[in-house]
C-alpha positions, 0 to 999 in steps of 0.5 A: 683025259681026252675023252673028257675034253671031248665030251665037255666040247660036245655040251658046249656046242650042245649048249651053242645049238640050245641057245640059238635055238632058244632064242627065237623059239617060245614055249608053246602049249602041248597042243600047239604045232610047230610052225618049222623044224631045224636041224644043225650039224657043225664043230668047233676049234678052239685053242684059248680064242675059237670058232664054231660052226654049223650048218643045217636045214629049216624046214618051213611050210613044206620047204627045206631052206639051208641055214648057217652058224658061226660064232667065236669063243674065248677060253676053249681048248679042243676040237670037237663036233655036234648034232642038234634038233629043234622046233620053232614056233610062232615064225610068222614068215620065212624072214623072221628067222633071219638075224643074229642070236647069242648064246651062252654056256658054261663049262668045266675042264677037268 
């Protein structure tokens, strides 16, 4: 039903945030401190061609910078909204995390 829609749209922007954040994060040892913190909020919209969101803050050195997020999708249906936290490493300067990331995802609709 609806609240299954709704949940599935929920991990796709999830999987969204995990994949940019993936992409210009590594594995860092258990011991190592992030360099910065990220946190995202966005939604999405979608009926057969969509578009994703977002909006956030990347903590770095002390300082809060703002950051955006935008993408588009094929094959989605829905509108739906998300929230994701993450830590960066090995970000040498601020303009390091300029760029374009890819992500990708999988999803089932029931």
């Amino acid at each position: 039903g609806d609240t299954v829609m709704n949940n599935i749209k929920k991990i796709g922007l999830l999987l969204l945030a995990s994949g940019m954040l993936t992409g210009f994060t590594r594995a860092a040892s258990k011991e190592g401190k992030p360099d910065a913190t990220l946190r995202l909020s966005g939604g999405s919209l979608a009926a057969g061609i969509g578009f994703s969101w977002g909006k956030g803050t990347l903590t770095y050195k002390g300082k809060d910078y703002p950051v955006s997020v935008n993408g588009l999708s094929l094959g989605k249906v829905g509108i739906s909204g998300a929230s994701a936290y993450g830590e960066v490493y090995n970000l040498k300067k601020l303009q390091d995390f300029n760029g374009h990331y890819h992500a990708g995802g999988a999803g089932r609709q029931g």
